[in-house]
N, C-alpha and C positions, 0 to 999 in steps of 0.2 A: 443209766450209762453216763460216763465222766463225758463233759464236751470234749474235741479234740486237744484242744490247747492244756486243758488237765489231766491227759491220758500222762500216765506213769512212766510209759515206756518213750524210751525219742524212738524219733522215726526220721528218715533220712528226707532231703527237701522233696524229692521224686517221688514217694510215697505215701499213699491214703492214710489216711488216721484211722484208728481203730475198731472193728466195726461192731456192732453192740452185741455180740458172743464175743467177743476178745478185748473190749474195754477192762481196764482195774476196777474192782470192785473196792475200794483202799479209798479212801480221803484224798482229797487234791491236791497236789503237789504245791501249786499256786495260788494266790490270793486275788487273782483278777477279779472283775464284777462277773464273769460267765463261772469261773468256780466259782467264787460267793455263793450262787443259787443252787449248784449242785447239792444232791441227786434233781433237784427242780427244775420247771422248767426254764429254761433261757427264751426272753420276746426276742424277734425277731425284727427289728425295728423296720429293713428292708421289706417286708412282707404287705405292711399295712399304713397307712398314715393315718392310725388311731393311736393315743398314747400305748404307753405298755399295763397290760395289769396288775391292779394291783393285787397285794396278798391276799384280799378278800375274795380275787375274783374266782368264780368256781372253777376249778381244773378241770372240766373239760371244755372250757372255752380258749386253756393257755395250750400251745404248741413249742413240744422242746426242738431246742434247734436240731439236734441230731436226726430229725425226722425230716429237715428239709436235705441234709445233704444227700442221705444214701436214699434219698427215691429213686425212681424208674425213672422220672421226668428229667433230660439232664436240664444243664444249666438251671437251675431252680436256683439255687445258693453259689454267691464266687464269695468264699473266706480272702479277706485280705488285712493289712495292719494299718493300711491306708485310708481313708474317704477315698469315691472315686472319683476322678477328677474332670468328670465331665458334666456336663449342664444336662438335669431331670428336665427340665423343662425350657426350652427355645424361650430367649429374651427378644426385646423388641428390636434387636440389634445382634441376630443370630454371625456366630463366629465358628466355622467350621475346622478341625483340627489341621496345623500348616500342612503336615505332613500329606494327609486327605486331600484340600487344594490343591497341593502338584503335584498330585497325580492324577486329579480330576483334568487339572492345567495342559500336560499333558497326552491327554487323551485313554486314559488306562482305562480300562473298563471294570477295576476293582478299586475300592480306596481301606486303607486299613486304618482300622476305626483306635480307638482309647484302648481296645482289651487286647488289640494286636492282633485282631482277627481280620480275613479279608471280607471287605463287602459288599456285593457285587453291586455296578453300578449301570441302570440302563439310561441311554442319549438324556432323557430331561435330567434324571437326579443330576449327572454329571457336570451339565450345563449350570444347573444349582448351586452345586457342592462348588465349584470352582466361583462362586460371584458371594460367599460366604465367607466377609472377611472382617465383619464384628460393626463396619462403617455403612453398614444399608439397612434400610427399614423395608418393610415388605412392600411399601410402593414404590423405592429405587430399584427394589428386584422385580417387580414385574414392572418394568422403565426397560432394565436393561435385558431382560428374558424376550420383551417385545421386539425390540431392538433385535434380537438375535433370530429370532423370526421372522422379520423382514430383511432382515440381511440375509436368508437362504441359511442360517447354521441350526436351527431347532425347525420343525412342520408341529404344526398342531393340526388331529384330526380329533372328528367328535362324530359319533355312530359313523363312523367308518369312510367319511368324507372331510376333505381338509377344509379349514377355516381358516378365509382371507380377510373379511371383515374386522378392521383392527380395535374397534369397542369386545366386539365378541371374543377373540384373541386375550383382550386382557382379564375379562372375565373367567377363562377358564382355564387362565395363566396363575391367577388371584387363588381359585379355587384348588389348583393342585399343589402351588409352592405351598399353603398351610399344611396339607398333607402329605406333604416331601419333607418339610422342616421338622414338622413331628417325629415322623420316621428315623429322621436321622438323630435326634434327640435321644431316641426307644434304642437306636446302634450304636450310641456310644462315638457318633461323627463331632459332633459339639461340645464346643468347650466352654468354661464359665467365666 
């Protein structure tokens, strides 16, 4: 099967690419590097953080891309002409998308992330997302996360009792913003 972008026939911007009974069986139209490889397979570079393989490597270890888009699974594959423009991984100075900020800022209980998706947001992320402005490092965020906790806007509980003690507060302040930050990194909230 031709990838999409070598499919013969155009297709209007609303509509799927060709699905592999209705691909051209024809030589490719264009000369990109994903026709280049055509009928082979195209790596998927998104897929894995191993290089791509090489010629040598035995085909059933390579994956043509046309198998990631029309799975079952959705969101598997988002085709774009773009890089995407958001941070794979939380810097030491994480920087939430403006737009995400005020609406965290706010009080919205959704913030809409880089794909333009809504993402729902519960009382801590919010409290997060809104102090994520590229100028704090994870011990100004749990400074000012504390801070928010003793001023009555955030409760921390832990097995199902609230925690006043402000050492233990920070600790399991510490321990969630790493796993808030990440999250929002996996959603597309963070920018680079």
């Amino acid at each position: 099967m031709a990838p999409a972008a070598c499919a013969s026939r155009r297709a209007s911007p609303s509509s799927r690419p060709p699905s592999p009974s209705s691909a051209s069986n024809g030589p490719p139209p264009s000369r990109s590097p994903a026709c280049a490889a055509w009928p082979g397979s195209v790596w998927a570079a998104a897929r894995s953080s191993t290089p791509p393989p090489s010629p040598t490597t035995p085909p059933s270890s390579r994956v043509p891309l046309w198998q990631f888009y029309g799975t079952a699974s959705a969101n598997v594959l988002d085709l774009s002409t773009r890089p995407f423009p958001g941070a794979a991984r939380p810097s030491p100075t994480p920087a939430a998308r403006p737009l995400a900020r005020w609406q965290a800022e706010r009080g919205s209980r959704h913030a809409t992330n880089l794909r333009h998706e809504a993402s729902g947001l519960e009382e801590f992320a919010r409290q997060v997302l809104r102090l994520l402005d590229g100028k704090r490092e994870a011990g100004d965020l749990v400074e000012a996360l504390a801070a928010c906790v003793a001023g009555g806007g955030l409760s921390i509980h832990h097995d199902g009792d609230a925690v006043g003690d402000p050492a233990r507060v920070r600790t399991i302040l510490a321990e969630a913003l790493g796993r808030q930050i990440e999250g929002f990194a996996r959603g597309g909230l963070l920018v680079t």
